[in-house]
N, C-alpha and C positions, 0 to 999 in steps of 0.2 A: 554094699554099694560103695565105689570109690568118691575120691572126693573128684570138687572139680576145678580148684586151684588148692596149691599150697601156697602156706605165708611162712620166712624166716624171719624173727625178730619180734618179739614181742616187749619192746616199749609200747610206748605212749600212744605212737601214730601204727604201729603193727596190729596191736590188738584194736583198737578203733574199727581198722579197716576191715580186721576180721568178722566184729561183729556187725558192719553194715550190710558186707556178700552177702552174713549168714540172716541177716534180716531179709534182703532180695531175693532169698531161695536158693543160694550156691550153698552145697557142701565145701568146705574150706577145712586142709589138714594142717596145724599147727606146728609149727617148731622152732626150738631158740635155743642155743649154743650150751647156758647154763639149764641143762633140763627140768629141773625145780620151780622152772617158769612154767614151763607147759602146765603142768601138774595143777599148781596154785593160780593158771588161767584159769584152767578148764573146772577145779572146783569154786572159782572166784568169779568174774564179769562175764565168763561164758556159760554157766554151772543152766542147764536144761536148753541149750542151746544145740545146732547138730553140729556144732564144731568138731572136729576128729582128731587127738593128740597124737605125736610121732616126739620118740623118742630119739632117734636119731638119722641121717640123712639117708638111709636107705630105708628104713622104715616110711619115711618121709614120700621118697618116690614110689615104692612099692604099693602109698594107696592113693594113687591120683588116675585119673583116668587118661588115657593117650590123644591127641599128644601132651605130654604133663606141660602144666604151664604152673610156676615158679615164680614168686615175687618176691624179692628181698626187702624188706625193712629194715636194714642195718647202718653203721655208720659210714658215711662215704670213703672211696679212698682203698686202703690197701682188705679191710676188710672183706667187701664185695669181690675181689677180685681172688681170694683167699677161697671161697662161699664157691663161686663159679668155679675155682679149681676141683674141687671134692665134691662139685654136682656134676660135672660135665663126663666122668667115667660112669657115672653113674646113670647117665641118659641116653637116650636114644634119639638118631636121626629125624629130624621136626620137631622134638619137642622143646620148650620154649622158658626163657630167664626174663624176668623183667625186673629191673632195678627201679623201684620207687625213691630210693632218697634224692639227696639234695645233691647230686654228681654233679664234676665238672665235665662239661660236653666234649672235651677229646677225649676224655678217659670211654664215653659211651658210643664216639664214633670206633674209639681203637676194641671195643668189646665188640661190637655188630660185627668188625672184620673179619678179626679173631675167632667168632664163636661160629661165622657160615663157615669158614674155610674146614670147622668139626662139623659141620651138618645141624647145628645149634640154631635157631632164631632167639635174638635178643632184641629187648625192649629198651630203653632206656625215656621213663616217665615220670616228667615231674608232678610230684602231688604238695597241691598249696591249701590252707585252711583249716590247719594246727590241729587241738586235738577234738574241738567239734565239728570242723571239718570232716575229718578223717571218717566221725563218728556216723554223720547224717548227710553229708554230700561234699566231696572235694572239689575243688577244680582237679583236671588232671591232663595232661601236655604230653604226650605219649609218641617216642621217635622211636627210630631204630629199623631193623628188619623189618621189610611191609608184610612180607608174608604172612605173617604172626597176628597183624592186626584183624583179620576176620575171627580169629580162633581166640583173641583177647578184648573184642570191642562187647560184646554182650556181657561181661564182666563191668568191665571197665566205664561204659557208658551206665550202665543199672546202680552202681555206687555215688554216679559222680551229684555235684548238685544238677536242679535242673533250674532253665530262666524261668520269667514267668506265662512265657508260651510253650512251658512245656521241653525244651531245648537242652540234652545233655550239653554240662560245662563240661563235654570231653570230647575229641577229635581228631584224626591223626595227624600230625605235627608237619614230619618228614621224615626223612632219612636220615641213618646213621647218630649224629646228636643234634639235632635239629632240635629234639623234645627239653633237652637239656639245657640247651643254649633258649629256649622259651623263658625257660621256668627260672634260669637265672636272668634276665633282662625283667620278668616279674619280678624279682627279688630284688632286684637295682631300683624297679621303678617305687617299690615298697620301703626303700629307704628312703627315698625326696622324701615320698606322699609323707612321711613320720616324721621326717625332720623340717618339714614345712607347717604342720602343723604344730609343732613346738617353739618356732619362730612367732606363729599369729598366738601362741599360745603364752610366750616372753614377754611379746609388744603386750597384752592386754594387760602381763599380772605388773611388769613391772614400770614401763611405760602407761599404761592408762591409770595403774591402779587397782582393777578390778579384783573382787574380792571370788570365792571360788565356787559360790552359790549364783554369784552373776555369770560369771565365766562357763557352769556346768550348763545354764540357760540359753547363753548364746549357742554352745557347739549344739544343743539339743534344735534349735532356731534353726543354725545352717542346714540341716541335716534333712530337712524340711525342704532345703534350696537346688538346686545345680550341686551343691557336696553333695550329696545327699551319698551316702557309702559307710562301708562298715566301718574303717578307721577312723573318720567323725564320729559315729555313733559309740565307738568304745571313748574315746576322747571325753564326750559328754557324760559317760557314765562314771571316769575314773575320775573326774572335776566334780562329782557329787558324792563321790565316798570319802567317810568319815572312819577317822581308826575308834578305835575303843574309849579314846577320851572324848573323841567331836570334833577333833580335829583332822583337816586334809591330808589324809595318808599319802596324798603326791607328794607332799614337799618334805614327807619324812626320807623318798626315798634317796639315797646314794646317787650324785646326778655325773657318773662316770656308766659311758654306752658298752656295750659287749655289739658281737659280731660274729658271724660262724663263716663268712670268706666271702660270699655269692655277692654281697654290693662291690668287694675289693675285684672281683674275677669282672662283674661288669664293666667296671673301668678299664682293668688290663685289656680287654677285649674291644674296649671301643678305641682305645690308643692303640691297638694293635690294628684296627681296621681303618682310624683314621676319620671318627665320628666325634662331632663334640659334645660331649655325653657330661654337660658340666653341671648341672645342677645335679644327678645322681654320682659325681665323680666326690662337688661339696659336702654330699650329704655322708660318706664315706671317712670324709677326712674329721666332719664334725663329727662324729664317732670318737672320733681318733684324737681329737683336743680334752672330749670329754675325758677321755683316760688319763690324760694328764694331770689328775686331780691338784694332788699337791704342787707341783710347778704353781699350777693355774691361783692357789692362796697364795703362792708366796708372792705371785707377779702382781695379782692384785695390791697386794699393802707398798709394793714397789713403786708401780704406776697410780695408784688414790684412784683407781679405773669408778667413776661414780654415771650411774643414769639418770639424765635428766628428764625428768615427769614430762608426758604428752600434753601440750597444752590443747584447748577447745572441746568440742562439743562431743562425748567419749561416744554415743551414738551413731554419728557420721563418719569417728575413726572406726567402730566395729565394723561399717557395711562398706569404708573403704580396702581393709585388713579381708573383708570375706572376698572382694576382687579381685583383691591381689592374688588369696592363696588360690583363688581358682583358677586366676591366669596363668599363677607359677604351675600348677597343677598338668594343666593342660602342656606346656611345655614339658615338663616330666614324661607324659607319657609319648609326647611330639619326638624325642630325643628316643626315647625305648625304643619307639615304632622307626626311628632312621638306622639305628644300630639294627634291629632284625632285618630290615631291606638288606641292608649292604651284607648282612651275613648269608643271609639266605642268596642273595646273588654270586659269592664268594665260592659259597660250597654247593651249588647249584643245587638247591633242597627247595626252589619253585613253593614257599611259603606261600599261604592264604593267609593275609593281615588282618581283613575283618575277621573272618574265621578265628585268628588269634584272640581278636579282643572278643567275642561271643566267650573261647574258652573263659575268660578270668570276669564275664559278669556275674556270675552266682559264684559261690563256693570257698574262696579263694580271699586273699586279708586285701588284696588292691580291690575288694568287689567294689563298683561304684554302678551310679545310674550313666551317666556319662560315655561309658564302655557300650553303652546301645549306640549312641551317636555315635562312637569312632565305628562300628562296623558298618554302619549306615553311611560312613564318608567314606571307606573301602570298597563297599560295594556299589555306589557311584563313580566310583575313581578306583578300579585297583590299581594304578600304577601314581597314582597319588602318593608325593615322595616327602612334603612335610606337613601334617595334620595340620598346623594353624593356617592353610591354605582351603580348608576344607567352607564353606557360608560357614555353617554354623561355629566351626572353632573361630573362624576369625572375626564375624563380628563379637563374639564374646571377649577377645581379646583386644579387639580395638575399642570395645565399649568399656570395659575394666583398666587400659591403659594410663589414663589419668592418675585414677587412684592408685593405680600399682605402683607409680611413679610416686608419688607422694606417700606410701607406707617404706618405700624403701628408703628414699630419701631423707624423711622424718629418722626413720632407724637407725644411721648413721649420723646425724646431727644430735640423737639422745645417747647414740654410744647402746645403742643393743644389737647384739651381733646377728646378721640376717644371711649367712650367705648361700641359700639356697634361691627365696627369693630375689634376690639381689643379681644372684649369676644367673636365674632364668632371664629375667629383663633386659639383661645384656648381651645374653644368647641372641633373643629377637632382635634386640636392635643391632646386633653386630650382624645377624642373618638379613635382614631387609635394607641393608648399608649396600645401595649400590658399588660406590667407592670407599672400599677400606681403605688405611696405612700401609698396607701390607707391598705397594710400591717402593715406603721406604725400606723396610727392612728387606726387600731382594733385593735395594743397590748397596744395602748394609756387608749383605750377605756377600756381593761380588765384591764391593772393597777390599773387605778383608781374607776373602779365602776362595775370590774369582769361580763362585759358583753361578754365574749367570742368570739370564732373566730374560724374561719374552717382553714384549713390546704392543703397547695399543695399537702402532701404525704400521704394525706387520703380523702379517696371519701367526695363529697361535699354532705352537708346537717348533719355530722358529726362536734358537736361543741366540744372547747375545755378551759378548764381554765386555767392559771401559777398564780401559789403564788409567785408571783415578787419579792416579799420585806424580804418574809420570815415569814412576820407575818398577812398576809390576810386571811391564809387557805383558803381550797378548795371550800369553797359553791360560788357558780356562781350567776349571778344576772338572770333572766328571758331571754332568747334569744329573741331578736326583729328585723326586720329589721328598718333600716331609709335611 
């Protein structure tokens, strides 16, 4: 009996995923570059399993059933596209490639082109929710070729997590890299969610005070609330481990951030489309301060940079910190869900937004409770263009604003650095600011480089120049926007 996918790549998230198919009753034919993997899989975490090893890429094909459908587990980038070179002589007309990693979405629009124009369907599906994820249900964001999606959704939906109604966390995306460009704007909004809880996580330990037995108790509290999501709940657990002598193994460790690209790629992508994607753009760059380790000692004994202790009642500052992060929170994902509009409008991939958030409630590290509400304010409003317009986002937001206001504010008079929540609150208010500044700086703009500018008292799309100075005259520079 043949199998009825094969997998390349047997790390961490390869073999996971193998053993869940092979849990849900798929034969799944193994195979990985260094062959010594197979081998020491299949007598190892697959050892009485119906897993099927291949030894090499035609062995590989040779036991799958038609049309072969092919998942990569490898590393993004030139790899994959190495993998598809040395599979595709090796295939036949409809049969099917699905790259699971963590791809950048033109790379997986220029593969779907590519691979029809050989008679190929390709996939290109992000898979979220690490290696127990992988293990016992992923999210999974699945673009590319539609064709492929019938002959790869019984697969794909039988691994994925499910909600608590029962509900695959998997669904097809769109077209071309529609699935890619998902699962990186997850991965954007996976950066705020972690860098905003390290800000409420700052303000407590060095601002309030609190010790890591209190601190393990609140996040366990929140989790209980409106946070309520997996990233709180690891938070609470990693604020209650102790290393081997009894003390907080947090603060043993090294507090310089890593990064694998997909928060840096959200950004370029929301500057490239002209969304302002600023609290996941901060949460990118605070990354990127944290690497600065050494700078960051030396500036300190430079500037005597000292925190001054929260004064008042530390009970009323935790429940005003838990509004804030959920406000900034909500923003976060308000900002994600404007960047896929404008993308999915762009490349005309006709997204389903709640649909979106359905994929990443179970499975996936942004899981939260909350992700029910945002499909819930989609499917009352699909052409609902910013969530905190939604009842329930906004009264949450207008009820939380006070305090948001006052945790950030406070943050910056103690000198602890907040700027995630800090740039969401100013998102909002810069967003609900009938009249910006931004009058000034278009006459800024025509002073000095007579780029012009439209007018309150004249229909818009109508431009205008001033000779400022007296001695510019009238010639206008090219009208553009930015």
């Amino acid at each position: 009996m043949k199998g009825d996918i094969g997998v390349i790549g047997l790390a961490v998230m390869g073999q996971n995923l193998i053993l869940n198919m092979n849990d849900k009753g798929f034969k799944v034919v193994a195979f990985n570059r260094t062959t010594s993997k197979v081998d020491d899989f299949l007598n190892g975490p697959a050892k009485g399993s119906n897993v099927i090893g291949a030894h090499s890429l035609e062995e590989l094909v040779s036991k799958l059933e038609s049309p072969r459908k092919i998942m990569l587990m490898v590393r993004a980038g030139a790899v994959v596209d190495e993998f598809i070179e040395k599979l595709v002589p090796l295939l036949d007309k409809g049969d099917i490639i699905i790259d699971g990693g963590n791809a950048n979405y033109p790379d997986s629009t220029r593969r779907t082109r590519e691979l029809a124009e050989k008679g190929i369907r390709f996939v290109g599906a992000g898979v979220s929710g690490g290696e127990e994820g992988a293990r016992h249900g992923p999210s999974i964001m699945p673009g590319g070729n539609e064709e492929a999606w019938p002959h790869v959704k019984p697969i794909l939906q039988a691994i994925a997590a499910k909600t608590p109604q029962g509900e695959p966390c998997c669904d097809w995306v769109g077209r071309e890299g529609a699935g890619h460009f998902v699962k990186m704007v997850h991965n954007g909004i996976e950066y705020g969610d972690m860098q905003l809880i390290c800000e409420a996580y700052q303000f407590m330990k060095d601002g309030l005070g609190l010790n890591h037995d209190e601190m393990h108790e609140i996040f366990k509290l929140w989790n209980t609330t409106e946070l309520d999501s997996y990233l709180i709940q690891i938070t609470a657990d990693i604020l209650g481990f102790k290393d081997e002598n009894g003390a907080p193994l947090v603060e043993k460790i090294l507090d310089t951030a890593g990064q694998k690209g997909t928060g840096k790629w959200t950004g370029i992508n929301a500057l490239d489309l002209g969304i302002p994607l600023t609290l996941i753009s901060e949460a990118v760059f605070a990354r990127c301060v944290s690497a600065f380790k050494d700078q960051r000692v030396a500036a300190a004994k430079l500037f005597e940079s000292r925190v001054t202790p929260v004064e008042g009642s530390k009970t009323e500052w935790v429940e005003a910190l838990r509004e804030a992060l959920l406000a900034s929170k909500i923003i976060s994902y308000a900002q994600g869900f404007m960047l896929i509009r404008e993308a999915s409008e762009v490349n005309d991939w006709a997204l389903n937004y709640g649909n979106t958030a359905l994929l990443w409630r179970e499975g996936c590290i942004i899981r939260s409770a909350f992700l029910g509400n945002i499909r819930d304010a989609y499917e009352a409003d699909p052409d609902l263009v910013f969530l905190g317009a939604d009842n329930y986002f906004r009264n949450i937001l207008e009820n939380c604003m006070s305090a948001w206001r006052k945790v950030v504010a406070k943050s910056i008079e103690a000198g602890i650095p907040m700027p995630c929540m800090a740039s969401a609150l100013t998102f909002l208010d810069g967003y609900t600011t009938e009249r910006l500044p931004a009058n000034l700086l278009q006459a800024q703009r025509d002073y000095f480089g007579a780029h012009t500018y439209e007018r309150t008292d004249k229909p818009r799309g109508e431009f205008f120049h001033t000779n400022w100075t007296g001695k510019g005259g009238d010639t206008a520079s090219t009208t553009y926007d930015v």
